[in-house]
C-alpha positions in Angstrom: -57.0 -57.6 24.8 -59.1 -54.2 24.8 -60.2 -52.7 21.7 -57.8 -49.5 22.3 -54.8 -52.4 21.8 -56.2 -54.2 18.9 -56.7 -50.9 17.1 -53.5 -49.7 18.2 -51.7 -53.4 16.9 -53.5 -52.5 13.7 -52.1 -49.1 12.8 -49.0 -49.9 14.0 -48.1 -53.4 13.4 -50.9 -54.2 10.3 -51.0 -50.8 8.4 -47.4 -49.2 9.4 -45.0 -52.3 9.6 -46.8 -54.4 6.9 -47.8 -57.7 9.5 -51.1 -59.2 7.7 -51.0 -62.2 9.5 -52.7 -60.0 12.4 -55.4 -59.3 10.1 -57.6 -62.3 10.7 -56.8 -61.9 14.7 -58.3 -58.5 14.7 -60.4 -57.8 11.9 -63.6 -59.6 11.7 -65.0 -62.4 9.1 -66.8 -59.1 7.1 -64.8 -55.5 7.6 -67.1 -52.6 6.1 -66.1 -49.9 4.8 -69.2 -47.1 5.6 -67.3 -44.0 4.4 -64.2 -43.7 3.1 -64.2 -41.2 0.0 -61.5 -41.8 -2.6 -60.4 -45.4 -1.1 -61.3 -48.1 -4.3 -63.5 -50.2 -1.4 -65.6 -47.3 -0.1 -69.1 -49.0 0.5 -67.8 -52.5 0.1 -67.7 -55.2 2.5 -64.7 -57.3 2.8 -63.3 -60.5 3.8 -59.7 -60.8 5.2 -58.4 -61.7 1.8 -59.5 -58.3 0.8 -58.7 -56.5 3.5 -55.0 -57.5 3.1 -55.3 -56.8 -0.5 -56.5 -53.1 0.4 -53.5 -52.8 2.9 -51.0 -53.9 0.4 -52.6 -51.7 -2.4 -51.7 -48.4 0.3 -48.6 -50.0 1.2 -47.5 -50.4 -2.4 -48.1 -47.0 -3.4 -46.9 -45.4 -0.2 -43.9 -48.1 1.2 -42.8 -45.9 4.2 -46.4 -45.2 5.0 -46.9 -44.3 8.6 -49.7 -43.6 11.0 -49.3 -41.6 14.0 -52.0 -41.9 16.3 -52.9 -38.1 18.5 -56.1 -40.0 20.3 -58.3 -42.6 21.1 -61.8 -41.5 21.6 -63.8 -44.6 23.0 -67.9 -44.9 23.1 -70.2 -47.7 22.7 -69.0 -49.8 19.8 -66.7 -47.7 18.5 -63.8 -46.0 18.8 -62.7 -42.5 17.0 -58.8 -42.4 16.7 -57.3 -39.0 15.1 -54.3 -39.4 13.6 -51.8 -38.3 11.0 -50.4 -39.9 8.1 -46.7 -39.9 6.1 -45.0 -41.3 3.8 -43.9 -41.2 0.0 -45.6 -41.7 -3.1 -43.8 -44.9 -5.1 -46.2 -46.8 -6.2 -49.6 -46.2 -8.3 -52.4 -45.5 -7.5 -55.8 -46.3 -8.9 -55.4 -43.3 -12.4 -52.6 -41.6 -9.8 -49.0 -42.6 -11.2 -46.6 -42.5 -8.5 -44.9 -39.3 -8.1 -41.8 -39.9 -5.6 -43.9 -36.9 -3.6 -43.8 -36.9 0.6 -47.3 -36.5 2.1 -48.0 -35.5 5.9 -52.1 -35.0 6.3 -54.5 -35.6 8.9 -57.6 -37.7 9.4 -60.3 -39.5 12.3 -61.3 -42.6 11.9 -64.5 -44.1 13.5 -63.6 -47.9 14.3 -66.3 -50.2 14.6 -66.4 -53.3 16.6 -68.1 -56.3 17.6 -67.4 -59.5 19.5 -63.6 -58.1 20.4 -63.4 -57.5 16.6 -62.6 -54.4 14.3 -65.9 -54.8 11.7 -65.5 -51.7 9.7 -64.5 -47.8 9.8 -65.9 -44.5 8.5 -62.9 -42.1 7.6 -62.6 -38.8 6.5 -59.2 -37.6 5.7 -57.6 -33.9 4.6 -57.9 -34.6 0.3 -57.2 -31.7 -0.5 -53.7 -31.6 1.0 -53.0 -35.5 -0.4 -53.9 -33.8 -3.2 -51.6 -30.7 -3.3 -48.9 -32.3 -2.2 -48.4 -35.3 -4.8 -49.1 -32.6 -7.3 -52.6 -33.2 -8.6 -53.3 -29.4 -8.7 -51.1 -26.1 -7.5 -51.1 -25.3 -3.9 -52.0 -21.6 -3.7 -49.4 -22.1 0.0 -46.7 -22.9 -2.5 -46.5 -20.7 -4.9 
């Protein structure tokens, strides 16, 4: 299986659906995080156990979360996928109580990989529309 379909089995099947028993297929023994501001394992290094725990953390506080991918931009290595995010604030998050709020935002995400393997990712994502829209701080669009 090509690194397009293992990335595309982990947004869909691993981070939209829920399915961690894909995780140790795809992900490798150590999954670093290089860049990933505001996610509680930016700059850590994790095992599958953790990596699990991180998905079930999102999925916790967002349970209809949803990726949809725009594109796959392969190189050496790596692969940049843009994409955009949904889904409904139920649950907690790390000093963010949940707030029953929808979110739609966009990000890229640089996939690494090694030996048919995803080994880590370096994300940026839109914060300041997370934060608008599970009410952090007024929206100047909205008022």
């Amino acid at each position: 299986m090509d690194i397009k379909n293992k990335l595309s089995m982990l947004l869909e099947q691993v981070w939209n659906k829920g399915n961690l028993d894909l995780v140790d297929e795809l992900i490798a023994p150590q999954y670093t995080i290089h860049h990933d501001p505001g996610d509680p394992w930016d700059g850590q290094s994790l095992d599958h156990a953790a990596f699990k725990e991180r998905v079930l953390y999102s999925r916790n506080a967002f349970p209809d979360l949803h990726f949809a991918v725009q594109e796959y931009v392969p190189a050496e290595e790596m692969v940049a996928v843009s994409w955009y995010l949904s889904g409904t604030h139920e649950g907690n998050l790390t000093e963010i109580p949940a707030t029953g709020k929808k979110i739609n935002l966009s990000g890229i995400t640089i996939y690494y990989f090694s030996n048919g393997r995803i080994t880590g990712h370096w994300q940026v994502i839109d914060q300041l529309t997370f934060l608008s829209q599970i009410g952090m701080f007024a929206n100047p669009e909205n008022e």
